[in-house]
SENUGU-216643 format. One line per 2 residues: number of its first residue (from 1); their letters; for each residue z negated, y negated, x of C-alpha. Coordinates in pm, 1 decimal. Layout:
<sites>
NUM = A = Z Y X ~ ... .
</sites>
This chain:
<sites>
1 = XX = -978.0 -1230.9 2487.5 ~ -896.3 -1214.9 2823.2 .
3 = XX = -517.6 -1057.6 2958.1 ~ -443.3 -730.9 2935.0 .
5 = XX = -404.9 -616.9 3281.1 ~ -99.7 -413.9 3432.8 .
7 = XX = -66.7 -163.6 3679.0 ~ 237.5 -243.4 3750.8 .
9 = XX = 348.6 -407.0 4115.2 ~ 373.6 -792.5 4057.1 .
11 = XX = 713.3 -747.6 4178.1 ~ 801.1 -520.4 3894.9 .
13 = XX = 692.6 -743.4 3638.9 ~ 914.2 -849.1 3370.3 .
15 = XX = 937.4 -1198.4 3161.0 ~ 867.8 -986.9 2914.5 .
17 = XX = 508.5 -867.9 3022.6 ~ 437.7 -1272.3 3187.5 .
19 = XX = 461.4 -1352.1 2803.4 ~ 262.2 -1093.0 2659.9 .
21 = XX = -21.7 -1170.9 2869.0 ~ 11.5 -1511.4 2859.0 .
23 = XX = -29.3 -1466.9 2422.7 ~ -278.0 -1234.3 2467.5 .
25 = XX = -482.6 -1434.9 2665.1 ~ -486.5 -1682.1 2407.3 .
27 = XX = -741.0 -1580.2 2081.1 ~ -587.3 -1803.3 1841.6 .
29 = XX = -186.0 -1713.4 1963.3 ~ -225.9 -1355.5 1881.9 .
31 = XX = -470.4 -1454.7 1609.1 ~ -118.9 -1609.1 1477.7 .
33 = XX = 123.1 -1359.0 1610.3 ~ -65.8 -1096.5 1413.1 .
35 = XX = -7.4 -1239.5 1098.3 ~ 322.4 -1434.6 1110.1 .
37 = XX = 552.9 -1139.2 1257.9 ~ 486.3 -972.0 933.8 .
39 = XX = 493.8 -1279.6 745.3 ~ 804.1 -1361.5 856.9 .
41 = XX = 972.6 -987.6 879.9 ~ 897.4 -930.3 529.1 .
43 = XX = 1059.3 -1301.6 429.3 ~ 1349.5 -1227.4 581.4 .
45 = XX = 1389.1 -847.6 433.8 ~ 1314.5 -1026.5 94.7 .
47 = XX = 1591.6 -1287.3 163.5 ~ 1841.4 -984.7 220.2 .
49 = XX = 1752.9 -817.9 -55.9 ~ 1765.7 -1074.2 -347.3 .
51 = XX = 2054.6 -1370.1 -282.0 ~ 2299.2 -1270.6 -499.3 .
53 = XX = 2113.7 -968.3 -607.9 ~ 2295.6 -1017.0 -990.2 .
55 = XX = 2662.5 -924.6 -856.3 ~ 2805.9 -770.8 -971.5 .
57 = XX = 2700.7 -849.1 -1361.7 ~ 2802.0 -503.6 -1423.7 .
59 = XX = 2631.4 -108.2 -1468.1 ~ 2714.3 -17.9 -1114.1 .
61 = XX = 2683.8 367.4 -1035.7 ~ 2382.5 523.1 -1200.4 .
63 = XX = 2271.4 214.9 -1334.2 ~ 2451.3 313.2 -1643.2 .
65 = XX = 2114.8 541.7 -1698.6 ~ 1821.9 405.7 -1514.4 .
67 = XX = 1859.9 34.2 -1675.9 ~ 1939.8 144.8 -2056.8 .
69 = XX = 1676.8 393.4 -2098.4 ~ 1440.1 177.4 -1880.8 .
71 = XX = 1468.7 -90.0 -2110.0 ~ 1413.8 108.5 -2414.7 .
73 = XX = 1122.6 320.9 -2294.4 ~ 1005.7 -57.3 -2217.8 .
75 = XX = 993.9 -145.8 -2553.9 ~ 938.9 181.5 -2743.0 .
77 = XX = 731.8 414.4 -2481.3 ~ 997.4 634.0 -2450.4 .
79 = XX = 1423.5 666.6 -2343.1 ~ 1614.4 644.5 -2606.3 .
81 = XX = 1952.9 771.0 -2681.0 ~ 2267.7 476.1 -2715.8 .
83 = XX = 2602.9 494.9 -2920.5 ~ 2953.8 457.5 -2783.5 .
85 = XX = 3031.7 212.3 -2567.5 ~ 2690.9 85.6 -2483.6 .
87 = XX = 2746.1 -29.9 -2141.0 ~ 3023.1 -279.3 -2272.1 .
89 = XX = 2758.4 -422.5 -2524.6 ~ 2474.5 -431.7 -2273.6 .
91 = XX = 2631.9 -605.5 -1999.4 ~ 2783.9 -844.6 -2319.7 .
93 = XX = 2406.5 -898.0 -2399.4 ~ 2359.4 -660.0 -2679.7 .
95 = XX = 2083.3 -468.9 -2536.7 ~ 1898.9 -370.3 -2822.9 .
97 = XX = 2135.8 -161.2 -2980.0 ~ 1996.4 141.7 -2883.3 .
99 = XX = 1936.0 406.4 -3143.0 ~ 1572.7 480.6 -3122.1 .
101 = XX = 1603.1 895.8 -3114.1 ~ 1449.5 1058.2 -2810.2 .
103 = XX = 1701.6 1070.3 -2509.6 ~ 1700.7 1364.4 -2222.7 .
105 = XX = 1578.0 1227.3 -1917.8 ~ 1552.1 1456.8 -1616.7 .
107 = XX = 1319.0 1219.6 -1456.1 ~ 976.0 1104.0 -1481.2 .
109 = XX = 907.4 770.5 -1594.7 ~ 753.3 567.5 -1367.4 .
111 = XX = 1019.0 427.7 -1146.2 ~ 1188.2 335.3 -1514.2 .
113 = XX = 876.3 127.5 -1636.4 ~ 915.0 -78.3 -1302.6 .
115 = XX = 1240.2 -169.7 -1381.1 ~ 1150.3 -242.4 -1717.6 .
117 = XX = 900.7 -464.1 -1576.9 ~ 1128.6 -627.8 -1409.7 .
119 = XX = 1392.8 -711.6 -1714.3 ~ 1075.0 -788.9 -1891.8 .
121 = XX = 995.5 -1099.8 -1663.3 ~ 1396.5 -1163.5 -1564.0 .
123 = XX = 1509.7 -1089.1 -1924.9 ~ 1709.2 -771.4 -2051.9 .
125 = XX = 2063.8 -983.9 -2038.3 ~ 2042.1 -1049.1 -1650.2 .
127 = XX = 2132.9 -865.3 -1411.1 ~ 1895.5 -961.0 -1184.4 .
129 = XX = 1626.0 -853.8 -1381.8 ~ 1840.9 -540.7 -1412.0 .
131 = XX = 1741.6 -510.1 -1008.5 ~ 1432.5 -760.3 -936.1 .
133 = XX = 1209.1 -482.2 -949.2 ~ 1423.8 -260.1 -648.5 .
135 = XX = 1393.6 -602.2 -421.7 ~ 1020.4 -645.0 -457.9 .
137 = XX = 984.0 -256.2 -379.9 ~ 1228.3 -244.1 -117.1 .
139 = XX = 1049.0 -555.3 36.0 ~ 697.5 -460.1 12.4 .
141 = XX = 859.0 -81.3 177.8 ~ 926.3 -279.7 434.9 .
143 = XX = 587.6 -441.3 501.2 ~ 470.2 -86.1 456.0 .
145 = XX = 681.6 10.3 762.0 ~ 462.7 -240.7 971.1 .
147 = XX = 123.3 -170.6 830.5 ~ 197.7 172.0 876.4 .
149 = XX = 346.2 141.5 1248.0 ~ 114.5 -104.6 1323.6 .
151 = XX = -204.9 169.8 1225.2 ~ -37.8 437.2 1398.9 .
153 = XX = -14.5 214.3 1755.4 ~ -220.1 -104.9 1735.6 .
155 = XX = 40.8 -280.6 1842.7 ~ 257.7 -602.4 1717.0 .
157 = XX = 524.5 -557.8 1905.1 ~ 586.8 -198.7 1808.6 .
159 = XX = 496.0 -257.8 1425.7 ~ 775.6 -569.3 1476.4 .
161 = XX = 1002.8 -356.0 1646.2 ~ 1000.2 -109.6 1332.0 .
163 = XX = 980.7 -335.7 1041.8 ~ 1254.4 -503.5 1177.3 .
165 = XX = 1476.5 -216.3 1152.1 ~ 1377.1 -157.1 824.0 .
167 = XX = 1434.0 -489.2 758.1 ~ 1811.2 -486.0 858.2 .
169 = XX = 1899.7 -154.7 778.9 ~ 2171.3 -67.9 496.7 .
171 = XX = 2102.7 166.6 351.7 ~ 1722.6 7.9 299.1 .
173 = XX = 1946.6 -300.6 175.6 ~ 2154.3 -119.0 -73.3 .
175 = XX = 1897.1 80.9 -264.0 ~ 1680.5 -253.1 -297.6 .
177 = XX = 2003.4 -423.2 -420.5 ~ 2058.0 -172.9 -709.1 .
179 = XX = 1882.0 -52.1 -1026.5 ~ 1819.4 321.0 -901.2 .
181 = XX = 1522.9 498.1 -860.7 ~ 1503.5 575.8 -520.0 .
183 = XX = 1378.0 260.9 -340.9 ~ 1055.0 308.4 -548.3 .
185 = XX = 1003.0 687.0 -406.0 ~ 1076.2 566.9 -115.6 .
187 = XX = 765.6 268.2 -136.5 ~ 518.4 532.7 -250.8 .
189 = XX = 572.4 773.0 20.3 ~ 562.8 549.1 295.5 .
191 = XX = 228.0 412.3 105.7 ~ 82.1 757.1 70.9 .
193 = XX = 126.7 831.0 454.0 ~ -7.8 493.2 552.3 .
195 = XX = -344.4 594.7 389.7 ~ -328.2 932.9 580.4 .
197 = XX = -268.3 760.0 880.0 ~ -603.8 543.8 826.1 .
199 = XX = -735.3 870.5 685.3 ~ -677.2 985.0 1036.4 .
201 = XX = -807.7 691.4 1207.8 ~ -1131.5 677.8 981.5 .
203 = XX = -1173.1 1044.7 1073.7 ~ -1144.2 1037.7 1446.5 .
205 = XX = -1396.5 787.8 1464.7 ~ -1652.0 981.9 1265.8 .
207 = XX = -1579.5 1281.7 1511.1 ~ -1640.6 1069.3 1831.7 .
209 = XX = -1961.0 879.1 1652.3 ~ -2071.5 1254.4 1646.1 .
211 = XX = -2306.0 1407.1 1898.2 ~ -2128.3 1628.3 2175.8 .
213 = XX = -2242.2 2009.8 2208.3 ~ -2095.9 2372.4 2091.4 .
215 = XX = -2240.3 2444.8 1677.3 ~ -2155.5 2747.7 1463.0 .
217 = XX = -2003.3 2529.8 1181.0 ~ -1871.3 2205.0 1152.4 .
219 = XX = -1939.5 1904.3 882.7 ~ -1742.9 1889.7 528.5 .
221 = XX = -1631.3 1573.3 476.9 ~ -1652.6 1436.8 147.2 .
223 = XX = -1596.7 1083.7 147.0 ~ -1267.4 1026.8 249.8 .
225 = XX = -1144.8 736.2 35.5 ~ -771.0 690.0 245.3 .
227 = XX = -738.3 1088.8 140.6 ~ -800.4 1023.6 -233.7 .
229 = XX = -522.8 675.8 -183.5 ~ -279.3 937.7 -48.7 .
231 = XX = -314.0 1125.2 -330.8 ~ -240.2 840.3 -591.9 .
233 = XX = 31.7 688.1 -345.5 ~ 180.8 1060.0 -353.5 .
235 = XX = 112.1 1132.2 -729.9 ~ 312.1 779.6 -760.0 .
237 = XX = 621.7 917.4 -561.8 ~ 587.7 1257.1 -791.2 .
239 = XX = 581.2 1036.0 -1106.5 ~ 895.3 892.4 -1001.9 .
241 = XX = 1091.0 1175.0 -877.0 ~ 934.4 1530.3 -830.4 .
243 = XX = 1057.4 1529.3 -443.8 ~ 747.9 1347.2 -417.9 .
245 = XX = 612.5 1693.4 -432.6 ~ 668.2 1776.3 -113.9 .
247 = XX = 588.5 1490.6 9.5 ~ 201.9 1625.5 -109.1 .
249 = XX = 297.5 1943.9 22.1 ~ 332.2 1776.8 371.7 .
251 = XX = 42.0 1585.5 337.0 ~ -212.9 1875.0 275.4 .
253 = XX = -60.2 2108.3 558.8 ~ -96.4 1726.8 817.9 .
255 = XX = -471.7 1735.8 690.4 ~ -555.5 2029.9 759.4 .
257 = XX = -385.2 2129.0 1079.8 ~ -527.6 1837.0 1180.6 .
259 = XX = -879.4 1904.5 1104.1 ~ -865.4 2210.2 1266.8 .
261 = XX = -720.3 2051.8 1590.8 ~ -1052.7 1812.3 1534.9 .
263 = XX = -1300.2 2043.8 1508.0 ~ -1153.9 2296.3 1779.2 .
265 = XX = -1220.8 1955.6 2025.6 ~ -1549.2 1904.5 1891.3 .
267 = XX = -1649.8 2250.6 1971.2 ~ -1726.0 2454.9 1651.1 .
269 = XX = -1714.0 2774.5 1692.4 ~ -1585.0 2917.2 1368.1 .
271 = XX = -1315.9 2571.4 1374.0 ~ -1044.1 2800.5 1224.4 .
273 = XX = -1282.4 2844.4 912.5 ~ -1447.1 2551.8 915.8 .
275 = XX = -1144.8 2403.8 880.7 ~ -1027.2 2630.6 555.7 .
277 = XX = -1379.3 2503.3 415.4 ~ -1275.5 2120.9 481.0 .
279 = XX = -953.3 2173.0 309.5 ~ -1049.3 2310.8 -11.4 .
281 = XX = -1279.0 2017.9 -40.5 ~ -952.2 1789.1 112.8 .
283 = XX = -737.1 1994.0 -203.5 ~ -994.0 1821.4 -444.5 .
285 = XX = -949.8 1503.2 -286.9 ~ -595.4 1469.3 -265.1 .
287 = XX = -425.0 1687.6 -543.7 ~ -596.8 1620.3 -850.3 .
289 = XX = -552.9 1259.3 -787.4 ~ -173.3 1336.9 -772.9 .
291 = XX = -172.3 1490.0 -1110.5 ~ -397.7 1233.8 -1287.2 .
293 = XX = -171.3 955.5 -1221.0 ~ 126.5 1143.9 -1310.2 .
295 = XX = -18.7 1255.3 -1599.4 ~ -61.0 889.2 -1679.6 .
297 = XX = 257.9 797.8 -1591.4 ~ 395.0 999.5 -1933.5 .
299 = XX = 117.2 786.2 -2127.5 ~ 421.6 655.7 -2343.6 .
301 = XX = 577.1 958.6 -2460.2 ~ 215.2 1133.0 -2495.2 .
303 = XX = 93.9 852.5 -2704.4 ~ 406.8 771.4 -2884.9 .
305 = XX = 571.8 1040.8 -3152.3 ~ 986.5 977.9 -3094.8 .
307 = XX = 1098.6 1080.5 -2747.8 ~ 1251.2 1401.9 -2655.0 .
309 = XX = 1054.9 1714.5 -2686.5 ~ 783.4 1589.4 -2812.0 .
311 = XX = 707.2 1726.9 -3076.7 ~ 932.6 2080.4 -2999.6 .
313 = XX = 594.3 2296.5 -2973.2 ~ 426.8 2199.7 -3333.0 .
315 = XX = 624.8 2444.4 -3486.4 ~ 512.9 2729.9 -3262.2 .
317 = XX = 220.0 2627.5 -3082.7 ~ 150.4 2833.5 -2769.7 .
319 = XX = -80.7 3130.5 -2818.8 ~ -348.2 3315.9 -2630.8 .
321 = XX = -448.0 3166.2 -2373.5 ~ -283.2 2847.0 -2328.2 .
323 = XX = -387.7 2796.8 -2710.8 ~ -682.4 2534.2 -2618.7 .
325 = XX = -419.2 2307.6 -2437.2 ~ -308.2 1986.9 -2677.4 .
327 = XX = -11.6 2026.3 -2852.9 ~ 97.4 1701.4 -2713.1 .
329 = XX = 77.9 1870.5 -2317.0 ~ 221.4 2163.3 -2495.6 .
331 = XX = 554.8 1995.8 -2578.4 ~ 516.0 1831.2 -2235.4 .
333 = XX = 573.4 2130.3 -2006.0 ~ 819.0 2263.3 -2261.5 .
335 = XX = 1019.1 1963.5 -2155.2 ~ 925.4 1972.5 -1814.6 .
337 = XX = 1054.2 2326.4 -1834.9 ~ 1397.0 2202.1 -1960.7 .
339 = XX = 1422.5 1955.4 -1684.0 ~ 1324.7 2204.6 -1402.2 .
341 = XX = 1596.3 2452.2 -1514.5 ~ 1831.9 2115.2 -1490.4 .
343 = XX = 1752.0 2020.5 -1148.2 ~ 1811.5 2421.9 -1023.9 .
345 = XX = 2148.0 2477.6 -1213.7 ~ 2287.2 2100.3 -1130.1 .
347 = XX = 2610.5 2161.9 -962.0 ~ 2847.8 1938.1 -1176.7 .
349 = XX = 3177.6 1843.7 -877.4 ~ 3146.0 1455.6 -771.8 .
351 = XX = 3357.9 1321.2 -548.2 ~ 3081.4 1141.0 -351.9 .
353 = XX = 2844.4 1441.9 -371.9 ~ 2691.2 1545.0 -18.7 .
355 = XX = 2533.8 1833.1 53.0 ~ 2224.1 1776.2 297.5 .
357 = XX = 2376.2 1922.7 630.1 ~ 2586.3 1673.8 628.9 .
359 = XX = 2379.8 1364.3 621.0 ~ 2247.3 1330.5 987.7 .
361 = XX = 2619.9 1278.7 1068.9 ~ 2661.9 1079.9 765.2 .
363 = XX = 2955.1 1199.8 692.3 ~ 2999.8 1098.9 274.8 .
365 = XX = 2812.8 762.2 170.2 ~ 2806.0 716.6 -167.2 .
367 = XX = 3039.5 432.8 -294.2 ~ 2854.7 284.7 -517.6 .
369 = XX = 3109.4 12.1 -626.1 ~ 3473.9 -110.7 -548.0 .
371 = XX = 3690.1 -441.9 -691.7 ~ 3965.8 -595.6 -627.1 .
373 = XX = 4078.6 -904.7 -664.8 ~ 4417.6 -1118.9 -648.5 .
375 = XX = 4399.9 -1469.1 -508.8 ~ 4335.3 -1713.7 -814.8 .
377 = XX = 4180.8 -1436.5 -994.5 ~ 3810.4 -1469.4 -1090.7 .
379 = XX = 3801.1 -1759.8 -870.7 ~ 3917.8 -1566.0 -527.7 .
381 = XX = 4001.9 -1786.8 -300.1 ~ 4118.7 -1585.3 -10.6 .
383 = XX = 4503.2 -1592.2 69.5 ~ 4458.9 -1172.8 88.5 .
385 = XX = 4237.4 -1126.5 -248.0 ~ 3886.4 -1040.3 -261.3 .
387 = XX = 3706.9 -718.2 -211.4 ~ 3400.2 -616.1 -349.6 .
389 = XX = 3228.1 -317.2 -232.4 ~ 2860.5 -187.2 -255.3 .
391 = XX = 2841.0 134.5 1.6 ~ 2557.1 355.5 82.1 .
393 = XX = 2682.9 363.8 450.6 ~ 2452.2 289.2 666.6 .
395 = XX = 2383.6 94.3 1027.0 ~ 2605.0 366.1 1210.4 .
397 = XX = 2381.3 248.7 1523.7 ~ 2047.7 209.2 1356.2 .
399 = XX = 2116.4 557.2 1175.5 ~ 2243.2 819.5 1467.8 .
401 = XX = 2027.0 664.7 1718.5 ~ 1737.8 737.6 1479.5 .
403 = XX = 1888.8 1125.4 1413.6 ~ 1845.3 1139.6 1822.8 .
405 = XX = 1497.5 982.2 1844.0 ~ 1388.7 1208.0 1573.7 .
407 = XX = 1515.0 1501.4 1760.3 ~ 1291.7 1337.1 2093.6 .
409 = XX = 1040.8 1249.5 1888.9 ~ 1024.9 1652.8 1808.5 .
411 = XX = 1030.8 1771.3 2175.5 ~ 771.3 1488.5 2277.9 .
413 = XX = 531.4 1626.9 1982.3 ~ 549.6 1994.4 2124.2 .
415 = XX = 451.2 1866.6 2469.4 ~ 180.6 1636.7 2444.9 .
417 = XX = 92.3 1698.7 2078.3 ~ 38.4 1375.9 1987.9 .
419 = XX = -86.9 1375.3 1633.0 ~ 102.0 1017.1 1556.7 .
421 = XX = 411.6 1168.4 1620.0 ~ 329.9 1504.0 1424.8 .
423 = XX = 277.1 1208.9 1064.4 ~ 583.8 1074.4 1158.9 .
425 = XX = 799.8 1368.7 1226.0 ~ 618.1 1545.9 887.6 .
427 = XX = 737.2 1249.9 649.1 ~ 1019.5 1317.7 783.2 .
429 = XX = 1076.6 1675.2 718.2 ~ 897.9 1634.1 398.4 .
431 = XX = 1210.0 1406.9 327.6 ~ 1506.4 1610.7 425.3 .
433 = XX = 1431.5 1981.8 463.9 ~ 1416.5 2041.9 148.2 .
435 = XX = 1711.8 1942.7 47.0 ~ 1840.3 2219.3 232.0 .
437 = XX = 1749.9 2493.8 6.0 ~ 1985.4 2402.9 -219.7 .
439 = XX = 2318.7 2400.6 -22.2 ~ 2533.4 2440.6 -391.4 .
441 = XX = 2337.9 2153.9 -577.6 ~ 2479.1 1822.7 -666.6 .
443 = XX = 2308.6 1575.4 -433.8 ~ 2414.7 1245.4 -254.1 .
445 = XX = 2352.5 1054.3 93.1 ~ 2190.7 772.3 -54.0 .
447 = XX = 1907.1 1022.4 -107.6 ~ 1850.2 950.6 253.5 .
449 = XX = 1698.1 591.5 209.8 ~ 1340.6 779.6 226.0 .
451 = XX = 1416.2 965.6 554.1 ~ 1484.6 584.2 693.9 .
453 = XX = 1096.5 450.4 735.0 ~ 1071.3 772.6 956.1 .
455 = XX = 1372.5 755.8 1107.8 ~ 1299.2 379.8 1221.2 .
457 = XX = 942.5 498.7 1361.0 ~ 1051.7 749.0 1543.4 .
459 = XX = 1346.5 524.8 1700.7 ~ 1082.6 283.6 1799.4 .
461 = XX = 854.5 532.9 1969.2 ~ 1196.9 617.4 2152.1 .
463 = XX = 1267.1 243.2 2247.5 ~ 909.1 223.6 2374.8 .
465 = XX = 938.8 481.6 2609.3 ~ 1234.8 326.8 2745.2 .
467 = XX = 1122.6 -19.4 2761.2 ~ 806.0 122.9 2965.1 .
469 = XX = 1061.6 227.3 3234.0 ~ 1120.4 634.5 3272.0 .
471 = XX = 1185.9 761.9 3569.1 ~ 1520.5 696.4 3638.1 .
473 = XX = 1519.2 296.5 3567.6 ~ 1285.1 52.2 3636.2 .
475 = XX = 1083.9 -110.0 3360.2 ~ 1334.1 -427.1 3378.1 .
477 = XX = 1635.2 -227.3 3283.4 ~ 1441.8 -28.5 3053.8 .
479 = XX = 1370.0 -347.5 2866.5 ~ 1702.9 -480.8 2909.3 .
481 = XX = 1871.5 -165.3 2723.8 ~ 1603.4 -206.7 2460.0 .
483 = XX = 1703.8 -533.7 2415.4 ~ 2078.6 -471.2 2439.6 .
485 = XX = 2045.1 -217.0 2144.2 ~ 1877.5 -461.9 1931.1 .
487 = XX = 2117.2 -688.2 1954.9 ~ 2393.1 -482.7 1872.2 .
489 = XX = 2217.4 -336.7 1567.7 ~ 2160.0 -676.4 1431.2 .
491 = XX = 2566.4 -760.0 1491.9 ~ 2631.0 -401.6 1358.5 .
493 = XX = 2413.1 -500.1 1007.7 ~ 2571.4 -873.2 1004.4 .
495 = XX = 2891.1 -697.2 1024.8 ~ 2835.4 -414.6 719.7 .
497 = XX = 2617.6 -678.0 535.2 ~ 2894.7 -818.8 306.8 .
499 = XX = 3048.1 -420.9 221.6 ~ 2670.5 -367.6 130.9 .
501 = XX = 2649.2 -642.9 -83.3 ~ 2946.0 -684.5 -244.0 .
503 = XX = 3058.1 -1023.3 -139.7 ~ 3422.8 -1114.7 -153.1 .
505 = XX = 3582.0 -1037.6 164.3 ~ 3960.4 -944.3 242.7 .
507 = XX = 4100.0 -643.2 198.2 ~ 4169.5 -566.3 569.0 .
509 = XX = 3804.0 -681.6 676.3 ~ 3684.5 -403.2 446.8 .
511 = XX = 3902.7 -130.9 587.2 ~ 3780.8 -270.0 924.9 .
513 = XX = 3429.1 -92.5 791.8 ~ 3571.8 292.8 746.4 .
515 = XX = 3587.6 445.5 1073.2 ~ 3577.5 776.6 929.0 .
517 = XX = 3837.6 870.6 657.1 ~ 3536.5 1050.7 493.4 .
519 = XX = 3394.0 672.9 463.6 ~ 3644.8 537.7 146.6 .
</sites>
């Protein structure tokens, strides 16, 4: 491999682009470079993630739900309802006690049955088997970021850049610190739109292997094995919260628009049709994938006889036409029923609830958990006391810089069309716009952590530009500033990293951290 050559001026050459081509030019360097930047992003996200992943040994936020009725649909296939005082007894070590009736879950199962998995392995008394399963996911999201970045540019550097973010920022860190179910959405999505983006890859070189010249019609495309992954990757997401859905949603307006665009180049005459004929055969690829694996992902309440709902249709089976469907799918969209008409009419008041208008200025992050301690007490050592504090706040940095480059990223799209761009800026609408249909519902910022992998891309397509010098700098300064902001964001995350993680810290250090009164 021989260096990649620049047109640059010698004289505008940076350090940086010396060292490039000086690893470049070396087979076995980049040989290394290509595997040990991931290698050693993804230890150090891990590292973040799990020391002292266990504190607090309490039921922190929603973990009151997601670990009890994980645990029991562990062991019995289904949620199951608890008495009085249950969290007391869990976190004690009592966590059997549950009392083996049905419990009303508004969520499918999935994410549960990971973190059942994990208090399998950890053991049901720990809390770090409470949350091992959120670190591996939030890890492997990361490495995800880089795969995916690194498909989408072919570069290291870029797929570095990314990851890294991901790797450092807090909100990432907080949702793979606690037992909740959104760090597991957040892995499958990512996953789904990696295999779309080497669905996209795998396609454009089939169109360019093609022979040039005008036809009536185009090809259908059958085998497309990334398309049927994105449909299991997105089916995953569904199965573990139905936003997933639209995360499908996205995915099948991406393929097609984008087929169209392909077969418009290629020269096909009728490419508007042709392309409505390639995405009924993409539907069958991509949805029915979805719904077999989140069909399967209710395998324990289908196949067992004691959790909620199912068996609320025996009485009065369905008639008609929906008589040849199982009684056991019956009772299954009766319940699915119940928990749609839960999800519309949630509007219970929280005091940490955020509508979604508000999150690009990230204005309420969810306190997850606050303590305080005296000096002397539970071994504080601090003349001040201890405080304790797990907050959904993110990197302010990391975060608004990404709400601008998203909002770049979006007028860069509209003038070159760049279909890599066009993925990244559709995961992220897929993520947040539709949260704003429902203005009045009860929802929180934390909700957020699966607009960050986007968010992150599009802020490194954004430093990129700048590093390659725009018009008003050269490509020196542009790289300087790059640098400069990556520095600060790392202080920024060493600086929120204990109110994320809920190491002691005095009282005064952690008011230090609310710059906004909307913040406590």
């Amino acid at each position: 491999m021989t260096a990649v050559p620049s047109i640059m001026p010698p004289d505008e050459r940076t350090r940086l682009d010396r060292w490039r081509d000086a690893l470049l030019a070396h087979p076995r360097g980049a040989r290394l470079w290509r595997w040990l930047a991931p290698t050693l992003i993804t230890l150090v996200a891990f590292v973040l993630r799990v020391v002292n992943v266990g504190d607090p040994h309490q039921l922190i936020f929603d973990e009151t739900y997601y670990v009890k009725d994980s645990w029991s649909q562990w062991l019995l296939g289904f949620p199951s309802t608890w008495p009085e005082g249950a969290d007391e007894r869990f976190v004690a070590g009592d966590t059997n006690s549950f009392l083996g009736a049905g419990s009303y879950v508004v969520h499918p199962p999935l994410g549960r049955i990971f973190i059942g998995a994990g208090m399998a392995l950890f053991g049901s008394d720990s809390s770090t088997g409470w949350r091992i399963s959120a670190v591996v996911f939030g890890t492997a999201t990361v490495l995800l970021v880089y795969l995916l970045a690194k498909t989408l540019t072919g570069s290291v550097v870029f797929a570095s850049v990314a990851s890294g973010l991901m790797t450092i920022d807090g909100l990432g860190i907080v949702l793979s610190r606690v037992s909740l179910l959104d760090i597991f959405l957040t892995f499958f999505i990512v996953l789904a739109l990696w295999f779309v983006a080497l669905d996209r890859r795998a396609m454009r070189n089939r169109w360019s292997a093609r022979a040039p010249g005008e036809t009536t019609w185009g090809p259908v495309f059958w085998h497309r094995p990334w398309l049927l992954a994105a449909g299991v990757a997105a089916g995953a997401a569904t199965a573990v919260k139905w936003s997933g859905l639209y995360v499908i949603a996205g995915i099948g307006i991406y393929v097609v628009v984008t087929d169209a665009l392909a077969r418009r180049r290629a020269g096909i005459v009728q490419w508007p049709m042709d392309a409505v004929r390639q995405g009924l055969v993409s539907f069958v690829q991509l949805v029915p994938a979805a719904l077999v694996v989140y069909l399967a992902s209710w395998s324990g309440w289908l196949f067992t006889d004691g959790g909620y709902f199912r068996h609320n249709m025996d009485a009065t089976p369905a008639t008609g036409f929906w008589a040849w469907v199982p009684l056991p799918l019956q009772n299954l969209w009766a319940y699915h029923q119940q928990m749609y008409a839960f999800h519309v009419g949630l509007s219970t008041p929280h005091s940490y609830a955020s509508p979604a208008w508000q999150w690009p200025l990230m204005i309420r992050p969810t306190s997850m958990y606050w303590h305080q301690d005296e000096v002397g007490q539970n071994g504080c050592q601090l003349p001040s006391g201890c405080t304790e504090a797990i907050s959904s706040i993110d990197n302010p940095l990391l975060w608004w810089a990404g709400i601008a480059a998203a909002i770049y990223l979006l007028v860069r799209f509209v003038l070159l069309r760049d279909g890599r761009y066009g993925l990244v800026l559709m995961g992220l609408a897929a993520t947040y716009v539709p949260w704003l249909l429902y203005p009045e519902r009860t929802i929180f910022q934390f909700y957020t952590v699966a607009m960050v992998p986007f968010l992150v891309l599009g802020l490194t397509f954004a430093l990129r530009d700048l590093a390659r010098g725009p018009r008003s700098m050269t490509r020196a300064s542009g790289q300087a500033w790059v640098v400069v902001f990556l520095a600060v964001c790392v202080i920024l995350s060493a600086f929120w990293y204990p109110v994320w993680t809920a190491l002691p810290v005095p009282y005064e250090f952690w008011r230090l951290h609310n710059w906004m009164p909307t913040w406590i």
